[in-house]
C-alpha positions as CSV (number, residue, x, y, z in Angstrom):
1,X,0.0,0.0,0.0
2,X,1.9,3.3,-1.3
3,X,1.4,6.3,0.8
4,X,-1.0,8.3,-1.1
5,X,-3.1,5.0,-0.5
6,X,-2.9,5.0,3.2
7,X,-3.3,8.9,3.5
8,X,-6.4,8.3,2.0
9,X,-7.5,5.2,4.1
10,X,-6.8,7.3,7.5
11,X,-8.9,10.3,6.5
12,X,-11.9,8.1,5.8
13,X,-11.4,6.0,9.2
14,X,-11.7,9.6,10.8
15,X,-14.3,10.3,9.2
16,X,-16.2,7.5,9.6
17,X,-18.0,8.2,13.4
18,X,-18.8,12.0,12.1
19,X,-20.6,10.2,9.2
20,X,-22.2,7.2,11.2
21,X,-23.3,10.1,13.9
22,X,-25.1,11.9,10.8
23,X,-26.6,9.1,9.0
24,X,-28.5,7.9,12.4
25,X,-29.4,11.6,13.6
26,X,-30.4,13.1,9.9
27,X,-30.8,10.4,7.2
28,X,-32.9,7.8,9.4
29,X,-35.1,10.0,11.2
30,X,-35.6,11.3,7.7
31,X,-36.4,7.8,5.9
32,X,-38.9,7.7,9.2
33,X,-40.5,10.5,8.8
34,X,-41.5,9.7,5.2
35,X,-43.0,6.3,6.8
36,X,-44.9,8.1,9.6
37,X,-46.6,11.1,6.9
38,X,-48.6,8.4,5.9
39,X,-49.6,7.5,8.9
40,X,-52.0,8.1,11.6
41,X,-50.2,8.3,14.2
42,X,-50.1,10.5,17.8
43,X,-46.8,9.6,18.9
44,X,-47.4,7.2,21.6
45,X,-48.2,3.3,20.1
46,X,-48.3,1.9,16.1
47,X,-48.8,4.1,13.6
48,X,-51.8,3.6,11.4
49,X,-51.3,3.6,7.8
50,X,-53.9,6.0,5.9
51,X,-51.9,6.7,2.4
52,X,-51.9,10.1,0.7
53,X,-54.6,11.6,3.2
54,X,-52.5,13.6,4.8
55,X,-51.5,15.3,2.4
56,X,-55.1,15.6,0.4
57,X,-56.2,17.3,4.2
58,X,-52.8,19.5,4.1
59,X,-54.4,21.5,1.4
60,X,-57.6,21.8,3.2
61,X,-56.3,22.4,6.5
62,X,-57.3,26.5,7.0
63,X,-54.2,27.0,9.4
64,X,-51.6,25.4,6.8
65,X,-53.0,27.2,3.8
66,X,-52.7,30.4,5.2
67,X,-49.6,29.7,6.8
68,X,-48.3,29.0,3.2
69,X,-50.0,32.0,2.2
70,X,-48.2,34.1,5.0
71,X,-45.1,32.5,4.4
72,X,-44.7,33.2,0.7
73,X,-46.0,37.1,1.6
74,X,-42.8,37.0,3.7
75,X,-41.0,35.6,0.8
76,X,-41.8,37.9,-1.5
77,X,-41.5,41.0,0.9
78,X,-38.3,40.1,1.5
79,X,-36.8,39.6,-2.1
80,X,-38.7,42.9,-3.0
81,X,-38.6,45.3,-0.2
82,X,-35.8,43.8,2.2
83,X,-33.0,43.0,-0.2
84,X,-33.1,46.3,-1.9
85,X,-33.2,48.4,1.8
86,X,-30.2,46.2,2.5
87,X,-27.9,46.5,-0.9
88,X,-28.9,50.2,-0.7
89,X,-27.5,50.4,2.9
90,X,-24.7,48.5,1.8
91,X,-23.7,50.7,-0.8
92,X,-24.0,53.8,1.7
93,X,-21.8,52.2,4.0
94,X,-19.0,51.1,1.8
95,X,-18.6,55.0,1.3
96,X,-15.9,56.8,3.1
97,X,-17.5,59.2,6.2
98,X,-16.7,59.5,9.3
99,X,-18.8,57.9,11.8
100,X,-18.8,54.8,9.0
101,X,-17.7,52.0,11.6
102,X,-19.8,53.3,14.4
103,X,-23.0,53.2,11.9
104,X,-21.8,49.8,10.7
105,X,-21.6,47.9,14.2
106,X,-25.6,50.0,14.8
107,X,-26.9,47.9,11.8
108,X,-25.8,45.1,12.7
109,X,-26.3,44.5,16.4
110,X,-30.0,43.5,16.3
111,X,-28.5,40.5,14.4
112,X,-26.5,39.2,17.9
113,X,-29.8,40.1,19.8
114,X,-31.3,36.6,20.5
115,X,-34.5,36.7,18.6
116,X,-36.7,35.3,21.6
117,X,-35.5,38.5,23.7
118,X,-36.4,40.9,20.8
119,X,-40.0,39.2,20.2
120,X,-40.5,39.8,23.9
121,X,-39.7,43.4,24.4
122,X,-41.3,44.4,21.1
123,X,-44.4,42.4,22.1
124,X,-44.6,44.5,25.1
125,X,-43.9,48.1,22.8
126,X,-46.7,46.9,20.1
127,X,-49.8,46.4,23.0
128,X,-52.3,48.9,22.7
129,X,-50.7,50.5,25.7
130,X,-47.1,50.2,24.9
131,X,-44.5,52.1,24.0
132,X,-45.4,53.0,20.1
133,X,-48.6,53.7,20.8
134,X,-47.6,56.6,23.5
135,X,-45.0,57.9,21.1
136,X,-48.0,58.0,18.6
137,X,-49.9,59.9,21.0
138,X,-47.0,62.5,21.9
139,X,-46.9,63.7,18.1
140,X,-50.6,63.5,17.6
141,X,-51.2,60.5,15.4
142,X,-53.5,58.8,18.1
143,X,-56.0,58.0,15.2
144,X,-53.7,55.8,13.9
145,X,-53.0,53.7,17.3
146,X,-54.2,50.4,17.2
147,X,-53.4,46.9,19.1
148,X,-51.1,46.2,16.4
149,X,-50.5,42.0,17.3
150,X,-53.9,41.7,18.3
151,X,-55.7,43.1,15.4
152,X,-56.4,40.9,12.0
153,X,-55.5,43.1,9.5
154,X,-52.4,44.6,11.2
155,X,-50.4,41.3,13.5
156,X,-48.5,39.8,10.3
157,X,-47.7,43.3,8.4
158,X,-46.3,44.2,12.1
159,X,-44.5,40.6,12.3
160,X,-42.8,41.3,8.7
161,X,-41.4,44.8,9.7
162,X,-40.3,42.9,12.7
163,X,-38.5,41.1,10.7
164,X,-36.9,43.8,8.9
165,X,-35.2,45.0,12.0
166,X,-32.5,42.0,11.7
167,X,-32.6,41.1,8.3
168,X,-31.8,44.2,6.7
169,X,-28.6,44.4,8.8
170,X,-27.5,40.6,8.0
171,X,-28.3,40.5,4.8
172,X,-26.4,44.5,4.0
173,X,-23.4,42.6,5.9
174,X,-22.6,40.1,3.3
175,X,-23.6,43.2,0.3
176,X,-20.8,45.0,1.7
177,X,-18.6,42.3,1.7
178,X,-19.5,41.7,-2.0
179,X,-19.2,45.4,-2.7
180,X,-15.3,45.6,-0.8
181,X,-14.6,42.6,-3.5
182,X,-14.9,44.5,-6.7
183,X,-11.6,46.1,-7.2
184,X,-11.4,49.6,-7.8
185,X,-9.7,49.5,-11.2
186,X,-12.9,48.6,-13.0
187,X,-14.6,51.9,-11.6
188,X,-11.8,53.2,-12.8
189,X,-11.5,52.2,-16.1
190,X,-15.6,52.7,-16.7
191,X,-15.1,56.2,-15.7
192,X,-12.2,56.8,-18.2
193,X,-14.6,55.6,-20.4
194,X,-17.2,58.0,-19.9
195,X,-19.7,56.1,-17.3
196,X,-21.0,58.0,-14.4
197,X,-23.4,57.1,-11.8
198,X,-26.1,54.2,-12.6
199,X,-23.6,53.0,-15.3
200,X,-21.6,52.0,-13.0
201,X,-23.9,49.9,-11.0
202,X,-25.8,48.7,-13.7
203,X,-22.3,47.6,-15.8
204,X,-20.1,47.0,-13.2
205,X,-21.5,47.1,-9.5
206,X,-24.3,44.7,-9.5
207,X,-23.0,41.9,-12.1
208,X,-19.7,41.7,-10.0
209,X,-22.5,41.7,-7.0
210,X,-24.2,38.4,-8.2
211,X,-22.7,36.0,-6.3
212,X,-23.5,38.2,-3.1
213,X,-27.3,38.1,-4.1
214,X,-27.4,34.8,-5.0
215,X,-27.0,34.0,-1.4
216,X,-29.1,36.9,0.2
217,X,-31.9,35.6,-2.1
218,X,-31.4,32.0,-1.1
219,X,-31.0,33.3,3.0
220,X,-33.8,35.5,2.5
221,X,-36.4,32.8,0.9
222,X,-35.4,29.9,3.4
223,X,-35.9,32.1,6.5
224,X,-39.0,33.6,5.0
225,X,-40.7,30.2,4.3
226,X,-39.4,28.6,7.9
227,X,-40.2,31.8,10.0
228,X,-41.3,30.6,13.5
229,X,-40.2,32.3,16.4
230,X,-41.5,35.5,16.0
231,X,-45.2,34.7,15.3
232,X,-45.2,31.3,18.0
233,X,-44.1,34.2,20.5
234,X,-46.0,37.2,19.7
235,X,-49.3,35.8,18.6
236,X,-49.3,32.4,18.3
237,X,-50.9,32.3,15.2
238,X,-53.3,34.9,16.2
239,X,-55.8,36.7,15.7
240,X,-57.9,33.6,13.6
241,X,-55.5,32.6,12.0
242,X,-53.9,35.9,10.4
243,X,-50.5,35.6,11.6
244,X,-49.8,31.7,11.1
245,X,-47.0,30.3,8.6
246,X,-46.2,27.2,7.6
247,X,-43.6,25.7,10.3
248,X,-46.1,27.2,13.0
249,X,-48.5,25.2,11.5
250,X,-46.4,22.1,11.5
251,X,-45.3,22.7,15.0
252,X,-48.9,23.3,16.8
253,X,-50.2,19.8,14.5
254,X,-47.8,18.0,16.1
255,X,-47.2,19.1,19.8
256,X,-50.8,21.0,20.5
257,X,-52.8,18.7,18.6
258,X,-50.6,15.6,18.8
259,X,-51.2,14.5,15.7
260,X,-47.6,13.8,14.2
261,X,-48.6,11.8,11.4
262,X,-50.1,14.9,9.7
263,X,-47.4,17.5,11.3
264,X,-44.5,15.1,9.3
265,X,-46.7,15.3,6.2
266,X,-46.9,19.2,6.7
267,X,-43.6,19.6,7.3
268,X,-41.9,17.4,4.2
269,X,-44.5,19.7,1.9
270,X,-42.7,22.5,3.6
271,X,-39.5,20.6,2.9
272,X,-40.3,20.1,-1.0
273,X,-41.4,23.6,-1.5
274,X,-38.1,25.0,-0.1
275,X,-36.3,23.2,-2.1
276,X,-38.1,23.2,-5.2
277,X,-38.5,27.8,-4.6
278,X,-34.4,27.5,-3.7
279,X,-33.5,25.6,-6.7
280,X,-35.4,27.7,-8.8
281,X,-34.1,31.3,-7.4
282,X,-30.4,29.7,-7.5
283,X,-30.4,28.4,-11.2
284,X,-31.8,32.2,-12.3
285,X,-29.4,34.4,-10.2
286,X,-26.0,32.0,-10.6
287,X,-27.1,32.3,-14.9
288,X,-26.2,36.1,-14.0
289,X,-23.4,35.8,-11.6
290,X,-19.8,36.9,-12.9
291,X,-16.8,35.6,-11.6
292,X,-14.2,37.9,-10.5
């Protein structure tokens, strides 16, 4: 056995209880669960086998459609609205002022804030008596107060701006990484050229900034379409079922309603449609990425 051979027989021996360790904690449960979605089955004794009615009653289940239909809001919100707040903070912060690193460390601190903390102490500010609805008062906008979580039309467009205050600073972190990438001698060269202003970012900027979008886009759609903590802690749901999304939905099947037969059905439909959006979104932004 030459020692290329060898080399290569002691890397796999150490990887070999990293991958046992994964196959039993990922790939079996996994196999499992697509056993138990078509079963009846509330956790405790045999599963019942029932076929594809699960999933006929995921699609006529009112708190998973809306949940879907909350979660691709979210989705779209986010690839619309938060990814172009965040590339244009981004671009404002890869300029040269001075207070540059004190606003940079201000955007992104809410992203080290543990996001059970924040959903408390803005649960408090958004009651009817809390803290935005004084400041409303103060500058004379009390007609517009309102018990923002606790109101139909107003608990998830409060949960998505919630959002916002994380996301935007995450997701303008890895844009300004992107942007620091370019180097300066295309501007350069473009301006010698004659381009000025959204030439630039049109020609030069945002092609060069493809691979950087590729994975905001792919961050952004993922953590829109598995959102949980923030509506399970503000509203549960709530009002009706305004505020649900889909892995809320999954969760309260299985561990209100103990029916984890249906939840593992919900949740490899939520499974599929991640994947089948991410693939998607990947193959159309990668087609426009340029490598450096």
């Amino acid at each position: 056995m030459n020692l290329k051979r060898k080399q290569v027989v002691a890397a796999s021996l150490f990887l070999v209880p990293a991958a046992a360790i994964f196959l039993l904690f990922f790939y079996v449960p996994f196999i499992q669960s697509i056993y138990y979605s078509f079963t009846d089955w509330s956790g405790i004794g045999a599963p019942t086998f029932i076929g594809w009615d699960n999933y006929l009653h995921v699609w006529k289940d009112p708190h998973m459609t809306e949940g879907l239909k909350n979660s691709l809001k979210m989705a779209i919100f986010g690839l619309l609205v938060q990814n172009s707040l965040a590339l244009l903070v981004a671009i404002s912060l890869n300029r040269q002022f001075r207070t540059r690193s004190f606003i940079r460390t201000a955007f992104y601190l809410p992203v080290i804030i543990s996001l059970v903390v924040a959903s408390v102490v803005w649960g408090q500010m958004l009651q009817f008596d809390g803290f935005i609805n004084a400041v409303l008062n103060q500058i004379g906008l009390g007609a517009i107060t309102e018990d923002w979580l606790g109101n139909v039309k107003t608990s998830f467009p409060s949960i998505i701006l919630l959002t916002q205050w994380q996301a935007i600073g995450y997701c303008a972190i890895i844009y300004l990484a992107g942007l620091q990438a370019i180097p300066k001698d295309m501007y350069e060269a473009a301006e010698i050229e004659g381009a000025r202003g959204f030439s630039l970012f049109r020609y030069i900027t945002l092609p060069m900034l493809m691979p950087a979008v590729s994975i905001v886009l792919f961050l952004t759609v993922v953590g829109a379409l598995k959102l949980f903590d923030l509506p399970y802690i503000l509203t549960n749901g709530g009002p009706g079922t305004s505020s649900y999304t889909l892995f809320l939905a999954v969760y309260n099947a299985a561990f209100k309603e103990n029916n984890y037969g249906y939840a593992t059905a919900g949740g490899i439909v939520l499974a599929i449609f991640i994947v089948i959006v991410s693939i998607v979104q990947l193959t159309f932004t990668r087609r426009k990425e340029v490598e450096l």
